[in-house]
C-alpha positions, 0 to 999 in steps of 0.5 A: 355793194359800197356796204359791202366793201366798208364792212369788209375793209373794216374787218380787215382793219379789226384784224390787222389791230387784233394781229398787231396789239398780239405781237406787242408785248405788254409793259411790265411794271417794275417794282424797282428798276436795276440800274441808274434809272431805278435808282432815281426812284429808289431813294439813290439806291442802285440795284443790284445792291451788293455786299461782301463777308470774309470767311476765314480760317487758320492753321498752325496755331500754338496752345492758347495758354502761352501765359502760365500766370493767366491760362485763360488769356489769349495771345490775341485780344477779342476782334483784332484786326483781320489778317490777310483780308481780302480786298472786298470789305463789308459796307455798312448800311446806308439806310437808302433804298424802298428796297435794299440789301440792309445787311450780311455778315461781316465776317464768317469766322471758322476759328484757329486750330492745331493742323489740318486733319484729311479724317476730320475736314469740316468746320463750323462758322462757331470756330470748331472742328466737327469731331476734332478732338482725337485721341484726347487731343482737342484741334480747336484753338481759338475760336476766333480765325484771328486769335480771341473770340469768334466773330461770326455775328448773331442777332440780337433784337428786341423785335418780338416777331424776330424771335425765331432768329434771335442768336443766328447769323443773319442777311437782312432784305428791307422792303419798303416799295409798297411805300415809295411816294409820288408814283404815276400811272405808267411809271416802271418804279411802282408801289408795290412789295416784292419781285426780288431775288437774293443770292451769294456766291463766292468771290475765289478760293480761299487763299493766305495771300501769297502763293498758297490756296486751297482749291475745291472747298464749299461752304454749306448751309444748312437750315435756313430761317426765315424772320419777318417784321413790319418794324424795319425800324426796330431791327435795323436802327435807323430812322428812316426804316420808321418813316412808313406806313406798316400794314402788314408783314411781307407776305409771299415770301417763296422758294426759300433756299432751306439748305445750299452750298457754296462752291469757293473757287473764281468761277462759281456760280450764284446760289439763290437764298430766296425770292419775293414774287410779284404777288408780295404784299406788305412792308418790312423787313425779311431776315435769312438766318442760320445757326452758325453750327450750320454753317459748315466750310469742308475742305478737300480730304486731299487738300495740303494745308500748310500753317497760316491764316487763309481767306475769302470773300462772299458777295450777297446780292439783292436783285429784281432782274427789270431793266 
């Protein structure tokens, strides 16, 4: 009889456990934790990891010849500084961070031109006007938002296994996790690639500053590349990318975004680029390109675009969602 109640009281017991280790939900084990937690083990970088580009355009631009003694020269030099920028300027890389966001472009420039045309309403990040030239009449001015050169950036690197995005514009993810030192058992910051998503979103409208802005306009792009390289070092220039082990390229790289639109307005949503699953193995770094003629910003056929220079701002955004 005393076997019996002994055996039953410790079935009873086995199943309680078994009930009770089924409602315990098992600890993840991050790759890099968000926030200040991460941040300690993450070399100081805190995640989300931000960055900002200005997107630009200009309307009511005079001939770009105005002096006949040198008709090539422009009224504006190369690069000048940006007008009406908007309050969120492009960070330069640290070079902090087993995982960072390691670089977006500085600015997406869509040029100078004549006016404002309902017929032909979409740019490119080349600083042209898709179809135009009407009636022999070119709307282009500059190709440059702020007078001179364009300055949407294009890649340029020595890195054999980029060749695939060499002269495209580019935002550059480093992964370096697989080498983060002095992990212990239990510890929520492992070594391990991946569990990482990018995304961008619009900070408002695009706007001269003062009263008048453009509302419902998008930004596209289009055929997105994706590059790898276990040589962080050699892209990005900074020495503490060399400061690693490099078994193998990032790998698993997954649901890459080929092609998405930005809404430009206050409320809109982040679009994801792309993500690194929890399966990612390797170290380096992952590059998202794009030509700058298929980055196309389309304003509203009924959009009323008076002369003046108008901008916004895009924040890009690297994150792994782990608390």
């Amino acid at each position: 009889m005393k076997l019996t109640k002994i055996a039953s009281m410790v079935m009873t017991s086995a199943t309680v456990l078994s009930t009770v280790a089924a409602a315990t939900p098992a600890i993840i084990q991050a790759r890099t934790q968000e926030g200040l937690n991460g941040a300690s083990r993450n070399e100081g970088k805190v995640l989300p990891d931000t960055n900002h580009s200005t997107v630009g355009i200009t309307f009511g631009k005079d001939s770009p010849n105005p002096n006949p003694d040198n008709p090539n020269k422009p009224d504006n030099p190369n690069k000048p500084d940006n007008p009406n920028k908007p309050d969120n300027p492009n960070k330069p890389d640290d070079g902090k961070g087993y995982l960072r966001l390691q670089h977006v472009p500085e600015v997406l420039d869509f040029g100078s031109h004549t006016a404002f045309n309902s017929a032909n309403p979409v740019f490119t990040a080349a600083g042209t006007n898709v179809n135009g030239i009407v009636n022999g009449t070119n709307n282009d001015v500059y190709p440059g938002y702020a007078g001179g050169a364009n300055q949407t950036p294009k890649l340029s690197t020595t890195e054999p296994e980029l060749i695939n995005v060499i002269g495209k514009t580019w935002v550059t993810v480093v992964d370096k996790q697989q080498n983060r030192s002095g992990v212990e058992p239990g510890d929520k910051n492992n070594d391990h690639a991946g569990d990482w998503q990018l995304s961008v979103k619009a900070d408002g409208p695009l706007t001269t500053g003062s009263s008048k802005t453009i509302s419902g306009a998008t930004l596209g792009f289009n055929n997105t590349v994706v590059g790898q390289t276990r040589d962080a070092m050699r892209l990005t220039g900074n020495i503490d990318d060399g400061n690693y082990n490099s078994p193998a390229n990032l790998v698993d790289l997954n649901s890459v975004n080929k092609s998405f639109t930005v809404n430009l307005d206050t409320n809109g949503t982040a679009v994801q680029l792309g993500n690194a699953p929890s399966t990612a193995t390797g170290v380096g770094a992952a590059v998202f390109a794009w030509d700058p003629s298929d980055i196309k910003l389309t304003l509203p056929t009924t959009a009323s675009v008076d002369a003046g220079t108008y901008t916004t701002s895009l924040t890009w955004t690297l994150s792994t969602g782990i608390q």
